[in-house]
N, C-alpha and C positions, 0 to 999 in steps of 0.2 A: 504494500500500500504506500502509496507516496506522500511524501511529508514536507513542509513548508523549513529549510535549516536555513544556517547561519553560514555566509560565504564573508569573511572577513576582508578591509582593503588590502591586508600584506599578502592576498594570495596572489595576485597577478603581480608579484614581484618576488614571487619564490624562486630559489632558484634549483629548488627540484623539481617543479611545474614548468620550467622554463626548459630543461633539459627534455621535455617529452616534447610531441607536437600538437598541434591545435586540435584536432580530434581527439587522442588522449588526455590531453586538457580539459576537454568538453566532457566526457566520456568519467572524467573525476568527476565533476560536479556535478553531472547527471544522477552518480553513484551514491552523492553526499544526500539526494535526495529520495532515493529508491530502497538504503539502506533504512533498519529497523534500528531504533535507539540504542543497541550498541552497534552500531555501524557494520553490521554483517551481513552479508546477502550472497547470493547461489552465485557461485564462479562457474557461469554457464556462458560464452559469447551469444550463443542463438536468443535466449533470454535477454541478455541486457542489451543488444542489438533492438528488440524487438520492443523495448521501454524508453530507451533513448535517441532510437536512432528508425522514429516510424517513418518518416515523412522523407529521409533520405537513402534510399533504396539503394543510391551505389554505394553507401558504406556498409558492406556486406559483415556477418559474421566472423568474417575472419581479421578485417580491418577493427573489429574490436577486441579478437583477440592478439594482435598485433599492441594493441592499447593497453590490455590488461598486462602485458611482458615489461612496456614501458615503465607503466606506474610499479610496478613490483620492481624491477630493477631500480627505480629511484628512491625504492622506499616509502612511496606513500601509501600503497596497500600490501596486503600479506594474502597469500594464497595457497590454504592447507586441504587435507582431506578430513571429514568428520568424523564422528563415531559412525556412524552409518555409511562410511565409504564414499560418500560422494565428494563432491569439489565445491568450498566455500572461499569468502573472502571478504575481508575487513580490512577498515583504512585505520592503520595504524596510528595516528594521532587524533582519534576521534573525541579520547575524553581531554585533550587539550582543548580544542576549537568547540565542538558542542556539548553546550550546556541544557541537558533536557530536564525540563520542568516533570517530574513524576515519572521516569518512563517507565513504558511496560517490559514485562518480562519476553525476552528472547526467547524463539522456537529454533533455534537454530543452536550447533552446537560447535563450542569455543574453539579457539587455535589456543593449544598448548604453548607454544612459544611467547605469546603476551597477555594472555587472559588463564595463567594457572590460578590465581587466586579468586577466582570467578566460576559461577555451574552454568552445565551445560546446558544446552535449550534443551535438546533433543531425549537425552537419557535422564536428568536433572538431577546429575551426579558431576564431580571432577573427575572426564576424562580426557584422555589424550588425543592423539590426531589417527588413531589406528583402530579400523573398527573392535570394537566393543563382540565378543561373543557369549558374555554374560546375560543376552537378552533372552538368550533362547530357555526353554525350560531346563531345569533338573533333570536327568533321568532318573524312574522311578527307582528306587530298587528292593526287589524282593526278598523277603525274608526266609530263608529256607530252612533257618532250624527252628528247632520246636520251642516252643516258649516254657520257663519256668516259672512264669510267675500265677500265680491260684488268682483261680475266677472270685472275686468279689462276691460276697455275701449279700443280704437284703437285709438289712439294720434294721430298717423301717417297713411298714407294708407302702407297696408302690398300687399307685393307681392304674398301672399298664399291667393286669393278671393276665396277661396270655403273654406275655414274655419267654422265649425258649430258649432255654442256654445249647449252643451249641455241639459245645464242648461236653453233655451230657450226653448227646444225641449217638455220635461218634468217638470211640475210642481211641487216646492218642494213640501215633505210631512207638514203640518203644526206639528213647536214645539209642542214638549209634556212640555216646562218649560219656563218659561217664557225668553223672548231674544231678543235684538233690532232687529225692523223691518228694514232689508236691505233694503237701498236706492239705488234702479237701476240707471243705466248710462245711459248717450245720448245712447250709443253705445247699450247698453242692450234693452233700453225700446223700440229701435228703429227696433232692431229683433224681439223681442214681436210681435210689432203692425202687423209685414210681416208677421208672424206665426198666428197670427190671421186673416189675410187678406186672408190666401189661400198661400202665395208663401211662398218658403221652407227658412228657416233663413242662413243668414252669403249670401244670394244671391242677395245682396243689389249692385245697383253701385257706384263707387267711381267716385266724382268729377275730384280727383285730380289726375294725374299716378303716378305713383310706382316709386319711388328715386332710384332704380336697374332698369336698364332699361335691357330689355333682348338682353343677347350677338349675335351679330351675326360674323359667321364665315371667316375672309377675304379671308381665301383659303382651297383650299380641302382639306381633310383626305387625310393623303397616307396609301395607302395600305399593308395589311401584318399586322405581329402580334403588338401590341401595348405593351407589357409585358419585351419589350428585352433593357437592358442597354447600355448605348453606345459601351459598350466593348464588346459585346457579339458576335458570330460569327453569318454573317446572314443564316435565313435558310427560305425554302418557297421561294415566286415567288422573294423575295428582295435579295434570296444568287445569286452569277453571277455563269453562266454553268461550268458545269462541264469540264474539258478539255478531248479533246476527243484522245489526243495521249499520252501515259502510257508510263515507261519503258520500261515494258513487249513489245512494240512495236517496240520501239526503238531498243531493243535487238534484235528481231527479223529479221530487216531492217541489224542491224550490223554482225549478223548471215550467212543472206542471201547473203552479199556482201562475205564474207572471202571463201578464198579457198579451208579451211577446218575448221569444227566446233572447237572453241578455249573451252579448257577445264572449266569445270564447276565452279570450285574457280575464275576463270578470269570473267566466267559471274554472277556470285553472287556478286561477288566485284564490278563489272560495274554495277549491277543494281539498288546497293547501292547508288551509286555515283549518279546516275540517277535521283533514286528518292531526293535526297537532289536536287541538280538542278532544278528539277522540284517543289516542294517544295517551293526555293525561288523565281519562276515567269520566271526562263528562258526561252527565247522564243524556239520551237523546232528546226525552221531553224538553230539555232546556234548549239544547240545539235547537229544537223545532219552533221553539219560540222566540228568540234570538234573529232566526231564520225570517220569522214571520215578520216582526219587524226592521227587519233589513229588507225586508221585499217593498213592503207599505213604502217605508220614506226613501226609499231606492236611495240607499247609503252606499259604500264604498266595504269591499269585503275585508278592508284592514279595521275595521271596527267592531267584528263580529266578537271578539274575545271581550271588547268593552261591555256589547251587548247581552252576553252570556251571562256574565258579571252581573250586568245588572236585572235578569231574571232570577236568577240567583242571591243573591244578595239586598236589592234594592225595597226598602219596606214603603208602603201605604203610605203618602201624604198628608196629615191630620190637618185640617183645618181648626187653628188657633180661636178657642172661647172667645168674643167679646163679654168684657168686663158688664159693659150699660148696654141702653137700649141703639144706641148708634145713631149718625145724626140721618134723617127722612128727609129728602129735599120737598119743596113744595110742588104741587103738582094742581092744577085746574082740577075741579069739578067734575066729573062728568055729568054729574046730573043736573039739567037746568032749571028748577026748582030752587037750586042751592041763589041764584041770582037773582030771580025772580024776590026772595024775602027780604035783599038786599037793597035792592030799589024799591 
C-alpha cells in the first residue's frame, strides 16, 4: 500500500544518489514510498516495475533490476533472502530519514545483517536470512512400549457411568524387559472381576449419586431461532406481521379522492414522506387524516409530518368564558310599532 514519506532537501545532493542514474534515483524514491514503515518491500523487479514505472513501458523489468544493483552497490538498500526463501529489501537508513508517527507492525520478515535486534514479520520470531524449517510440524512419534504407570482410580463417583476402561477390556502384552509389576486399584481390580464375571466393565453401580445432579428445566424453550443477538432484527414466527397498508396504498386512496390526478414529482415526494412515516410506527388512521387535509388545502407534501403531528397531538380549541355580559351594539327595531309610540 503506498504511503505519503519524507524526501529530505540533502537528498538530491547525496552523493551516493548521485553515483547511481536518474532512473535509479527515481526508482529510490518511488521505493521510499511503496515501502511499509520499516522500509521493506518484495525485491521482485517485475513488481516494482509495475508500481513505479506504469506509464513508462520502455523501462522494462530488467532496467529496474539494473536499478536495484545500483542502489545496493551504493549502499542505500540491502537485498537479502527471508525466512520463507524469497527475495526482500530494505533501505538501509530508513530509521534515520523516517520518522513514523505509530507505525504498524511489519509482515515481512527482517534482514539479519541490520535489523537483529528487531522480529520478524513473517515467522514473528528473530530469525535469520535462511529459510526457517521449524515451521513444519513435529513428527508424531509413537510409543511402543508398554506403559507402567496404573490406571487411575475413581475417588469420586463421576457423572459419565458408562465409562470403559480399556485396559480392562484387553490384556496387556507381557514385558519383553524387565519392569515393576503394576499394582491395580480398588477401582481397576474391581472391573477385572465384572469382566471376568460375564458383565461388561465400567457397568458397575455407584453407591453414592453424582455431586452434579442433572439440570432440570423450570420453563419452556421458546420458540424460533436460538442463534440471534439481542440486537438482531427478529425474523421467522418471533418477527410481528407485516403491515398490510403501504404507501403505495395510501397514495392510491389520496389519488382516488382529488379531483384531478396531482402530478408525478408531488406523488414521489408524498410517497417519500410516507414511507418514512410508516417506517417510524405511524398509525394509518393518522396518515389518512393528515392525508385528508393535505388534499383539502392542497399543501405541499413536505408538511405532511407537520400535519400528522398535529392529528396526533393537537387538542380542541376552548373558547375563553366571558367574565360579564359583553358589550351589544345597538341595533334598529324591527318592529314598527317600536316608532310609532315614539312619535
Amino acid at each position: 500500500m503506498a504511503r505519503i514519506r519524507t524526501i529530505k532537501p540533502e537528498a538530491f545532493v547525496s552523493e551516493s544518489l548521485a553515483a547511481c542514474t536518474v532512473t535509479a534515483e527515481r526508482t529510490f524514491f518511488g521505493l521510499l514510498t511503496q515501502a511499509d514503515d520499516h522500509g521493506r518491500h518484495r525485491d521482485h523487479p517485475a513488481i516494482i516495475a509495475g508500481k513505479l514505472w506504469p506509464l513508462r513501458p520502455e523501462h522494462t523489468p530488467l532496467d529496474v533490476e539494473d536499478d536495484l544493483q545500483q542502489l545496493a552497490s551504493a549502499g542505500l538498500i540491502c537485498r537479502y533472502t527471508g525466512c520463507d526463501g524469497r527475495g526482500y529489501l530494505h533501505i538501509v537508513a530508513w530509521a534515520k530519514h523516517q520518522k513514523i508517527d505509530r507505525p504498524s507492525a511489519s509482515r515481512l520478515p527482517l534482514c539479519s545483517a541490520h535489523d537483529q535486534d528487531k522480529r520478524c514479520g513473517a515467522c514473528k520470531a528473530e530469525c535469520g536470512q535462511t529459510p526457517r524449517s521449524d515451521h513444519a510440524p513435529a513428527p508424531s512419534v509413537r510409543v511402543v512400549e508398554d506403559s507402567v504407570s496404573t490406571p487411575r482410580a475413581l475417588v469420586e463417583s463421576s457423572t459419565n457411568v458408562r465409562r470403559v476402561f480399556a485396559s480392562a477390556d484387553q490384556p496387556s502384552a507381557p514385558p519383553t524387559t524387565s519392569s515393576p509389576t503394576p499394582v491395580p486399584s480398588a477401582g481397576h481390580s474391581e472391573s477385572a472381576t465384572s469382566t471376568a464375571s460375564g458383565e461388561p466393565a465400567g457397568q458397575s453401580t455407584f453407591d453414592e449419586d453424582s455431586s452434579n445432579p442433572r439440570r432440570v428445566l423450570d420453563e419452556p424453550s421458546p420458540s424460533g431461532s436460538r442463534i440471534l443477538d439481542p440486537g438482531s432484527i427478529p425474523s421467522g414466527r418471533t418477527a410481528p406481521a407485516p403491515s398490510t397498508v403501504s404507501a403505495k396504498t395510501l397514495i392510491g386512496e389520496y389519488v382516488a379522492a382529488c379531483a384531478h390526478r396531482p402530478p408525478e414529482r408531488v406523488l414521489g415526494h408524498l410517497g417519500r414522506e410516507l414511507n418514512q412515516l410508516l417506517a417510524e410506527g405511524i398509525a394509518t388512521e393518522h396518515l389518512r387524516a393528515a392525508l385528508e387535509r393535505l388534499r383539502v388545502k392542497g399543501l405541499s407534501p413536505s408538511v405532511l409530518p407537520s400535519l400528522v403531528n398535529e392529528v396526533m397531538n393537537a387538542t380542541a380549541r376552548q373558547t375563553p368564558a366571558r367574565a360579564g355580559g359583553g358589550y351589544t351594539p345597538w341595533m334598529n327595531p324591527a318592529d314598527d310599532s317600536a316608532y310609532e309610540e315614539v312619535l
